[in-house]
ZAMI-499786 format. One line per 10 residues: their letters; for each residue x, y, z of N, C-alpha, C. Coordinates in steps of 0.05 Angstrom, whole numbers, plus 5000, padded with zeros to 4 digits. Layout:
# residues N
A = X Y Z X Y Z X Y Z  ...
# end
This chain:
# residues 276
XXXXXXXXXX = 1921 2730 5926 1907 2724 5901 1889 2699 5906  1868 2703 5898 1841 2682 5901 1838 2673 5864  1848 2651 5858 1828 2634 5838 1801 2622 5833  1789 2627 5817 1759 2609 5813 1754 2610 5788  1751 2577 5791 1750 2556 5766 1713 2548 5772  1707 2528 5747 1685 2521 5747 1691 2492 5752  1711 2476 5751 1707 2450 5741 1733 2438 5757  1731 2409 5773 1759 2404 5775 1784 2401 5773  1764 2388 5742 1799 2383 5717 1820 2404 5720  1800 2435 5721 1815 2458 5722 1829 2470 5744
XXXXXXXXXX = 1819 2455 5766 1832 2461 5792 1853 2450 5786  1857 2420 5772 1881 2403 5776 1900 2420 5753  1895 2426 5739 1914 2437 5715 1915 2468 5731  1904 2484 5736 1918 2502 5756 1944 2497 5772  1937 2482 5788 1952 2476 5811 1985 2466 5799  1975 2454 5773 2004 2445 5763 2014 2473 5753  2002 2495 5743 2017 2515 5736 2024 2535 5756  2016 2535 5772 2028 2544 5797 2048 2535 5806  2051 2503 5803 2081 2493 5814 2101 2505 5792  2101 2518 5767 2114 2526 5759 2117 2562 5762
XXXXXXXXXX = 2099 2579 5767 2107 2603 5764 2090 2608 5792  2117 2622 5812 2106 2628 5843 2077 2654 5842  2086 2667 5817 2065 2692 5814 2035 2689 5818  2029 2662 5807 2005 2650 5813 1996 2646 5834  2023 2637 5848 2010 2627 5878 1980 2641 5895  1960 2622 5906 1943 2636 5915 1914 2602 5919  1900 2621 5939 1881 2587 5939 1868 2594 5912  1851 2574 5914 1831 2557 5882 1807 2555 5897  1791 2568 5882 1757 2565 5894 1743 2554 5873  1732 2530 5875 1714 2513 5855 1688 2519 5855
XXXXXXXXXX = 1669 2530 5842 1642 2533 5836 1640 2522 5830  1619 2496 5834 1615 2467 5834 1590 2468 5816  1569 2477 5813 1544 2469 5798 1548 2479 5775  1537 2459 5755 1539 2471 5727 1512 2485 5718  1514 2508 5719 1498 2523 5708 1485 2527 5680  1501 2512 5665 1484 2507 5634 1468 2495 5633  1459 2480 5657 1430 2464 5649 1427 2463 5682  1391 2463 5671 1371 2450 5697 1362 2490 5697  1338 2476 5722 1325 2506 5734 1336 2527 5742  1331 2555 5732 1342 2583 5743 1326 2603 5755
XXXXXXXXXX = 1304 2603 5745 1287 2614 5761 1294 2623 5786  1293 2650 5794 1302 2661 5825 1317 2646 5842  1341 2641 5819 1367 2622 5837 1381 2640 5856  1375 2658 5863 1382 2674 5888 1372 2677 5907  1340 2667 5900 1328 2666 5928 1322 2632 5939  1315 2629 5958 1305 2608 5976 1297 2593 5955  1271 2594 5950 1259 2584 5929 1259 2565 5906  1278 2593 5893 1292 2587 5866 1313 2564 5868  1334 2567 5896 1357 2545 5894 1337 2525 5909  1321 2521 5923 1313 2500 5927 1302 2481 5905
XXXXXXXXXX = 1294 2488 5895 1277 2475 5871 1300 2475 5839  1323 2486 5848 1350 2475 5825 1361 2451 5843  1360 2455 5872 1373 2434 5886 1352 2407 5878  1329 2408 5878 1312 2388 5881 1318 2376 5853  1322 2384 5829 1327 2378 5804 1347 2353 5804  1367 2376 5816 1400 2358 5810 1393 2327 5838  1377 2335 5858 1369 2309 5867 1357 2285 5854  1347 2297 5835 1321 2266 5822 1338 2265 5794  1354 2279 5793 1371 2270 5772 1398 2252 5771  1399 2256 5797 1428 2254 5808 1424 2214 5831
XXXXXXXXXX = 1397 2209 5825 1387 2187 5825 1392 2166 5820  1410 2138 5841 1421 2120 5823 1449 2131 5808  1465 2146 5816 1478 2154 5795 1511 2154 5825  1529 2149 5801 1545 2146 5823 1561 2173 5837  1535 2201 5840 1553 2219 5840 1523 2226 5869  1508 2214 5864 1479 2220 5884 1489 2223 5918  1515 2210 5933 1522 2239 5953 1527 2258 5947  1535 2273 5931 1546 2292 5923 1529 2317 5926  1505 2322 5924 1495 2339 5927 1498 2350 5952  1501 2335 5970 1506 2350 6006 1535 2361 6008
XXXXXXXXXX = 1546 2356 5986 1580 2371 5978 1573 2386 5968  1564 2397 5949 1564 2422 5936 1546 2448 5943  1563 2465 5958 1553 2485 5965 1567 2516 5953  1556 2526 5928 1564 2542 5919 1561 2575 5929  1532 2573 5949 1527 2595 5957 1545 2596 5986  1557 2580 5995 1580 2574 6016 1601 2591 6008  1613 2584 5984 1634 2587 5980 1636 2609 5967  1609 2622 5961 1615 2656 5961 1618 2669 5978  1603 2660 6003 1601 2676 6032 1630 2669 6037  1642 2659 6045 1660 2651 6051 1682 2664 6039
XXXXXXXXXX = 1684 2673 6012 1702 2681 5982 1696 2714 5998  1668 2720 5997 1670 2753 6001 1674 2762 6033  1672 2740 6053 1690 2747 6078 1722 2756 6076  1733 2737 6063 1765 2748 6058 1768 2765 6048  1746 2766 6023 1752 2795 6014 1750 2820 6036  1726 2811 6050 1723 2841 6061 1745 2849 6097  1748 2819 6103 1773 2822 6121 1805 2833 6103  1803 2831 6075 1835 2830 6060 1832 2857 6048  1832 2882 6049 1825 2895 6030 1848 2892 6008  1874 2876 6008 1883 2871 5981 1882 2853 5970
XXXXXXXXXX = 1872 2839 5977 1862 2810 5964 1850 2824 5941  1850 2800 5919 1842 2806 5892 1829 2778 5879  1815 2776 5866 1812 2750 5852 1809 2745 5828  1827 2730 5815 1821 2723 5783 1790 2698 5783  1787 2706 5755 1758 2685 5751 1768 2677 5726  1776 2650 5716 1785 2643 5691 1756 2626 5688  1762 2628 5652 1731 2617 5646 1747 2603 5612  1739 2584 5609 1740 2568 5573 1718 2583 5568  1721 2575 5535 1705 2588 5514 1673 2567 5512  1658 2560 5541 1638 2535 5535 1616 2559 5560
XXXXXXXXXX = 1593 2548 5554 1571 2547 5562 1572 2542 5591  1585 2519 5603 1588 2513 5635 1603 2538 5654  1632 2550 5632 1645 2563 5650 1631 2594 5651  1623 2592 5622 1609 2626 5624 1581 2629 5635  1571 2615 5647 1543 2608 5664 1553 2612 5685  1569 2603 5695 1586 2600 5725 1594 2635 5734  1609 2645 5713 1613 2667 5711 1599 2683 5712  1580 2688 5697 1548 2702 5705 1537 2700 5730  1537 2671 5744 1527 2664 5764 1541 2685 5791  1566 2684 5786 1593 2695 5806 1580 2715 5810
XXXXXXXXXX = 1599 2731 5776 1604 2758 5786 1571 2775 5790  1551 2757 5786 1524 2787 5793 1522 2788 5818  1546 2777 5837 1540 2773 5867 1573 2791 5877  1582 2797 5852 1603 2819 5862 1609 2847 5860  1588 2854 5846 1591 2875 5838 1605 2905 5860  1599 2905 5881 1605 2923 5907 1645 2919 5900  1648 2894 5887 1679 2892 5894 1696 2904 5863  1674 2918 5848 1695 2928 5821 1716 2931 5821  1740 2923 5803 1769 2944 5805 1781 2916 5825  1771 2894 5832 1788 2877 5858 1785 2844 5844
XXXXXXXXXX = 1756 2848 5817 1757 2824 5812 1769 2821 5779  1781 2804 5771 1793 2803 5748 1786 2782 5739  1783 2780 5703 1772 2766 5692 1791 2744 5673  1803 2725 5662 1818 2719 5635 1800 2697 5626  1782 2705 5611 1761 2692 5581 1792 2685 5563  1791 2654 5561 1816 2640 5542 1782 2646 5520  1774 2666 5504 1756 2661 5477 1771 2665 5462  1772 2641 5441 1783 2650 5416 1815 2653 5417  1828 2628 5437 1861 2639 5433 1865 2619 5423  1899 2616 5404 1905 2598 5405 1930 2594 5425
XXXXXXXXXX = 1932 2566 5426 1955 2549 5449 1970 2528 5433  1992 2516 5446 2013 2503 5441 2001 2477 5454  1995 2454 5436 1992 2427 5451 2012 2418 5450  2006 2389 5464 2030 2368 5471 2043 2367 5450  2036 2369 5432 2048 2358 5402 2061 2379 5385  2062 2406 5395 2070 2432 5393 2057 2440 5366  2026 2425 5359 2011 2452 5339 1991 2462 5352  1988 2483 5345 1969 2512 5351 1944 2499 5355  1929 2501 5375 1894 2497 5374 1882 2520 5393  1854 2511 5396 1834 2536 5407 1828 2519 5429
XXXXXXXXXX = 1834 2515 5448 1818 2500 5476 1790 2506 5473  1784 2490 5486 1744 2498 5497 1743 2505 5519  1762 2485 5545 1769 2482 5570 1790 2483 5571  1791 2506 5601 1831 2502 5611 1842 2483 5625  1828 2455 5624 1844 2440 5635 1859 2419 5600  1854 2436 5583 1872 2423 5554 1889 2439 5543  1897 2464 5565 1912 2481 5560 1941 2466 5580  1970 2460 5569 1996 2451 5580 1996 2476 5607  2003 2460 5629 2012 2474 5651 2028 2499 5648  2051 2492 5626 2071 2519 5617 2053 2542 5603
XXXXXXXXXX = 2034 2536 5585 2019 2544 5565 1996 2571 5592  1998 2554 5611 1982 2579 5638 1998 2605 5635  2023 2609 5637 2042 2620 5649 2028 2649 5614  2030 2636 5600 2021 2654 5576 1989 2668 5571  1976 2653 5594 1948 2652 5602 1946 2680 5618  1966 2678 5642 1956 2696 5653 1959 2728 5649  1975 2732 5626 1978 2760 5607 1948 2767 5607  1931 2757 5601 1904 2770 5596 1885 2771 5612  1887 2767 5640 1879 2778 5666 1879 2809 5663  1842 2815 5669 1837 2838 5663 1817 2846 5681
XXXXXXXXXX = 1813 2871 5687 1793 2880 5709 1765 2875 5701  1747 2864 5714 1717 2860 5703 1708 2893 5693  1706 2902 5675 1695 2937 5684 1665 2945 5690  1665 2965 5704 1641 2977 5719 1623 2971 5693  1620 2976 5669 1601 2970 5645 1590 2943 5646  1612 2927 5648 1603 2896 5651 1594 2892 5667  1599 2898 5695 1588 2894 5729 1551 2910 5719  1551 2922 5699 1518 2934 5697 1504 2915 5681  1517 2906 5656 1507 2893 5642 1508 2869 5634  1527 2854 5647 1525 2822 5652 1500 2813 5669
XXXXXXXXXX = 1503 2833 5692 1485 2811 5700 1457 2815 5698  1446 2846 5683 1427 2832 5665 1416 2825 5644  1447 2804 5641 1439 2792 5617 1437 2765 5631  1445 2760 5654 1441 2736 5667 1418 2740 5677  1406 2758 5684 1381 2753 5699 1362 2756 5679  1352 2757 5652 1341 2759 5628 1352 2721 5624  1371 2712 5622 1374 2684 5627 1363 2667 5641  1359 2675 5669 1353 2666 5685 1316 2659 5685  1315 2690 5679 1269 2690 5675 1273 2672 5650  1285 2664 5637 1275 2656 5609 1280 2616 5614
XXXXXXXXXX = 1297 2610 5641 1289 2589 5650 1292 2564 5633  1308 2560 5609 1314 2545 5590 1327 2517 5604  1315 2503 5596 1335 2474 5615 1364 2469 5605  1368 2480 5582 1400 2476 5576 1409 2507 5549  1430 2517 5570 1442 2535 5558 1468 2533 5538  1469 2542 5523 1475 2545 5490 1502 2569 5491  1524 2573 5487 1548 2589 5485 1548 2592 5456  1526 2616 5440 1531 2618 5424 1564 2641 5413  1566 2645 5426 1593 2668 5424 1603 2694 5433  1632 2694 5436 1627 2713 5461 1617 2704 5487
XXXXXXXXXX = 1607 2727 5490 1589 2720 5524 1558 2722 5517  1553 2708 5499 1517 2704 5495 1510 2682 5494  1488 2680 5514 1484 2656 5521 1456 2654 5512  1444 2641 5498 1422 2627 5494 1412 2598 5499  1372 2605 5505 1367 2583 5513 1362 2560 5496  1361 2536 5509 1356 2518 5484 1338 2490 5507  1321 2483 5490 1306 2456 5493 1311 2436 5511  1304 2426 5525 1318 2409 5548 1328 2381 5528  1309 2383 5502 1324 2359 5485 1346 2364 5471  1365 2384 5476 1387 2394 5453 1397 2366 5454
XXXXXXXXXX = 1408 2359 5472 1432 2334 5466 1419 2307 5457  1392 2302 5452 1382 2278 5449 1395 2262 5418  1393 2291 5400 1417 2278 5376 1436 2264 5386  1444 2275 5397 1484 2268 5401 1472 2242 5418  1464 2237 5438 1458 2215 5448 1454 2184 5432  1430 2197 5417 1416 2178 5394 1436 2165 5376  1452 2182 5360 1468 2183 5344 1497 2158 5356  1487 2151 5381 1511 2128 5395 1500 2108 5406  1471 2103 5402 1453 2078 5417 1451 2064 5382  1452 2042 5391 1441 2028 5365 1423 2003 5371
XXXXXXXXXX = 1415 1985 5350 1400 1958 5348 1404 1946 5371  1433 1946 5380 1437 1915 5399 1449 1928 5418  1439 1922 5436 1445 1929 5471 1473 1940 5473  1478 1958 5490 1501 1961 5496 1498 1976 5524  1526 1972 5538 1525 1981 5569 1519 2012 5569  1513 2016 5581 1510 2047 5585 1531 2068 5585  1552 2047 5598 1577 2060 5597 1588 2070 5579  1583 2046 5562 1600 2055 5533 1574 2067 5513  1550 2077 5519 1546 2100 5509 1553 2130 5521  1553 2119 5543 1557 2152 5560 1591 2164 5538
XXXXXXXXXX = 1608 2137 5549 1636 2138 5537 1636 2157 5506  1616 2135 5489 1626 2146 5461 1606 2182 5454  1586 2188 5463 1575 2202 5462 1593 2235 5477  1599 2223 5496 1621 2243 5512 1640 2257 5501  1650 2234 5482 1677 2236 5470 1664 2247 5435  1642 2236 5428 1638 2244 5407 1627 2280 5400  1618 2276 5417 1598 2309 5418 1613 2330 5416  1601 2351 5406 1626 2378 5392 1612 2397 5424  1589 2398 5431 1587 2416 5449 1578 2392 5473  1594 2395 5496 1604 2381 5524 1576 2386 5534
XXXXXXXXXX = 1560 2368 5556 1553 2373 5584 1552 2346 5597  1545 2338 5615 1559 2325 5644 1536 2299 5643  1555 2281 5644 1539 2251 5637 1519 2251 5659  1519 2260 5679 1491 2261 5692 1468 2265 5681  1466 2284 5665 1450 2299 5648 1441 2286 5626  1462 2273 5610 1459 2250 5589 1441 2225 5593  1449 2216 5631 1444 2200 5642 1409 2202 5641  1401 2229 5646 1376 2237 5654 1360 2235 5627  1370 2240 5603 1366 2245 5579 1353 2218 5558  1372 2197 5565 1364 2176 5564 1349 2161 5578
XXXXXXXXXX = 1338 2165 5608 1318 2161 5614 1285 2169 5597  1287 2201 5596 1272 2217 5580 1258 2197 5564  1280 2185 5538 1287 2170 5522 1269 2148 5518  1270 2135 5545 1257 2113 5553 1226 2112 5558  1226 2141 5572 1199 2144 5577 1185 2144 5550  1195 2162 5533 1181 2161 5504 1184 2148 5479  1197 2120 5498 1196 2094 5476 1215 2098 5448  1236 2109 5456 1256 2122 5435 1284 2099 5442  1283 2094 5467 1300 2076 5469 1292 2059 5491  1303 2034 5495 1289 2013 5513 1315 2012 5529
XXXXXXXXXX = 1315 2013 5554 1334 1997 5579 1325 1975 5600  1349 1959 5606 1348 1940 5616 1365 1940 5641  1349 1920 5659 1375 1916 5673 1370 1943 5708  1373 1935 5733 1366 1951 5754 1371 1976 5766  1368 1998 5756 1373 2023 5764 1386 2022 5791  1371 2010 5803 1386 2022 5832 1408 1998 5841  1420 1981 5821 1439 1975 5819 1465 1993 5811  1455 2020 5801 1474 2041 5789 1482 2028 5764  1493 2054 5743 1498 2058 5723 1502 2038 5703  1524 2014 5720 1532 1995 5710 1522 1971 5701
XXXXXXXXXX = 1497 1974 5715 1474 1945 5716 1457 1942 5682  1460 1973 5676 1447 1983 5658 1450 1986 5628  1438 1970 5618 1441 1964 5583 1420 1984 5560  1427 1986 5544 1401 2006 5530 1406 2004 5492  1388 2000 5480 1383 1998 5456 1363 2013 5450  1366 2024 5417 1343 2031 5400 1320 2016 5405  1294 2033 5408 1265 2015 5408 1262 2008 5377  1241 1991 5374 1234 1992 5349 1223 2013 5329  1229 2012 5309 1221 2042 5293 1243 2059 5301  1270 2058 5317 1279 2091 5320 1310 2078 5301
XXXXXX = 1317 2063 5296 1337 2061 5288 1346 2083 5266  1339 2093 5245 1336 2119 5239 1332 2134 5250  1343 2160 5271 1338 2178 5284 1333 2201 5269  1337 2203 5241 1339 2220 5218 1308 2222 5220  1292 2210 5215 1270 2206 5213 1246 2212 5241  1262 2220 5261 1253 2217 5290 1241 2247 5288
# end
């Protein structure tokens, strides 16, 4: 059995439910790029990932994650994923996905590159369940890494075969995603994904910068934590630059000092963002 997650957290909350039920046992394959935002355009070909890679470079700028791009090789770790398959013919792989925009992008991304393997790849979409938290009342996760380690064990009941219908028509609904090239993708429900504005998150941003300076940190912090729909402070990071460029917010302080050097307030006139 082969796992693949989108996100670390979820590797690490895997791994703990594995130490509890041997059934699981099996490696963890991380698909590293977040696919809800940045360029898609002919991300299959040369081209297309060159110029998503070049993105996440000038974004990824000053930022304390900017080696990281020579780590993440997602089209690796398919070649690699569909060698075992094709040395294992019983190998099988689950693809768990939360109910958000990152994991079902990722998913799209996967399976239009598996289709030859129907009937071998299996799916469990946590949409729309409820779970047992720490505190033992009922909620809806977004992500499975806020699902209890024990709480997996109940997870994996709904491991289901991708079917030949879906293997036709997912992926083109991803590749209708893809030409339409939106800088940040939208989980409106289910598995539909729409595009949206490269400014979706500038509210949620705005809505945590005020009058008087504050570290960056602790907007990344409260914005992160405040926001009903998640994406990856890099992005935020990039966002508020944006920000800057169009005199919406002022920063201080030396970029290529990294993140920390860096202070940022409302410009004049934006303190009302209502009005923006």
């Amino acid at each position: 059995m082969i796992h693949v997650v989108f996100d670390s957290n979820n590797v690490m909350a895997l791994q703990k439910a594995i130490e509890l039920d041997e059934t699981l046992v099996g490696d963890i394959v991380e698909i590293k790029d977040d696919y809800a935002v940045g360029p898609l355009e002919n991300i299959y070909e040369t081209e297309g990932y060159q110029t998503r890679r070049d993105w996440w470079t000038s974004i990824l700028e000053f930022s304390p994650y900017q080696d990281q791009i020579n780590i993440v090789d997602d089209k690796l770790a398919v070649h690699q994923l569909l060698r075992t398959l094709e040395e294992n013919s019983e190998e099988i792989v689950w693809i768990w996905m939360g109910q958000n925009a990152h994991d079902v992008c990722g998913y799209y991304w996967l399976m239009s590159q598996l289709k030859d393997l129907q009937g071998r790849i299996q799916v469990l979409y946590l949409n729309n369940l409820p779970f047992i938290n720490e505190k033992g009342s009922i909620f809806y996760p977004v992500y499975l890494h806020e699902i209890q380690p024990k709480e997996f064990l109940k997870a994996k009941k709904l491991a289901r075969p991708i079917t030949l219908s879906e293997f036709e028509v997912d992926p083109d609904e991803w590749k209708k995603t893809c030409s339409e090239n939106a800088m940040v993708r939208f989980l409106e429900g289910g598995k539909k994904i729409v595009g949206k504005e490269i400014s979706f998150f500038d509210a949620d941003i705005l809505t945590n910068v005020t009058s008087e300076p504050q570290k960056l940190s602790r907007v990344l912090s409260n914005t992160l934590n405040r926001m009903k729909v998640k994406t990856g402070d890099v992005f935020i990071v990039a966002r508020i630059k944006a920000l800057a460029e169009m005199e919406r917010v002022v920063t201080s302080g030396d970029w290529q000092k990294n993140w920390k050097e860096i202070s940022l307030k409302l410009s004049g006139g934006s303190t009302d963002i209502m009005k923006q």
